[in-house]
N, C-alpha and C positions, 0 to 999 in steps of 0.2 A: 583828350587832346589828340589829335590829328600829327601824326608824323610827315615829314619828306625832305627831300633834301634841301631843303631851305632851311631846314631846322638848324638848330645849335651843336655843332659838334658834341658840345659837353652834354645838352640834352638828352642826343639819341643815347652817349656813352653813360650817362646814367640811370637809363629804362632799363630794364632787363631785357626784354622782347625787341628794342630795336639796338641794344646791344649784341644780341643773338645774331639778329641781321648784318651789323658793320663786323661781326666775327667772321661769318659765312663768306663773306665778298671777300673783305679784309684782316685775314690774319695777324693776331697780334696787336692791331691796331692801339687797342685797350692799353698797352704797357711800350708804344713806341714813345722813345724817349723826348720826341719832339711835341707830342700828344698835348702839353701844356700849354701850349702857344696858339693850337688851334680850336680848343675847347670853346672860343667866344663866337668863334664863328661860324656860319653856316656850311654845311660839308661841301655845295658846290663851290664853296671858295677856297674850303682847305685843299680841292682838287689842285686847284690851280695852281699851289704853291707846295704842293706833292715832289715837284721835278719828275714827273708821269709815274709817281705808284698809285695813283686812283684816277684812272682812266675815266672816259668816257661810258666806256663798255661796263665799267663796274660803277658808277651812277646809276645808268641804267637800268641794271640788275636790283641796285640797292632802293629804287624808287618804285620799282614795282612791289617787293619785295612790303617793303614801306606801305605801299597804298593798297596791298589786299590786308592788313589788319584794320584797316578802316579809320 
């Protein structure tokens, strides 16, 4: 299975390897307390309703990031 940011909040958060990843960009991510809410959906939506703590600049990262494990 092919990761990116289209994927499932909860998916990436329950890989290891692309949990590594949302650690790296995202600190803490894993145990914010709102982290329930956005589990169903895909990370470039939970951007949006971040109130700008998952920037643009840190998608970016995290998709690259994302697309060299292949």
């Amino acid at each position: 299975m092919s990761f990116s940011i289209d994927s499932k909040l909860g998916d990436l958060l329950d890989n290891t390897q692309t949990n590594a990843i949302l650690e790296k960009h995202l600190p803490g991510i894993s145990n914010h307390p709102s982290i329930g809410m956005g589990r169903s959906m895909p990370l470039k939506t939970v951007a949006d309703f971040s109130g700008g703590m998952i920037t643009s600049e840190h998608l970016s990262k995290i998709a690259a990031d994302l697309a060299a494990l292949g």
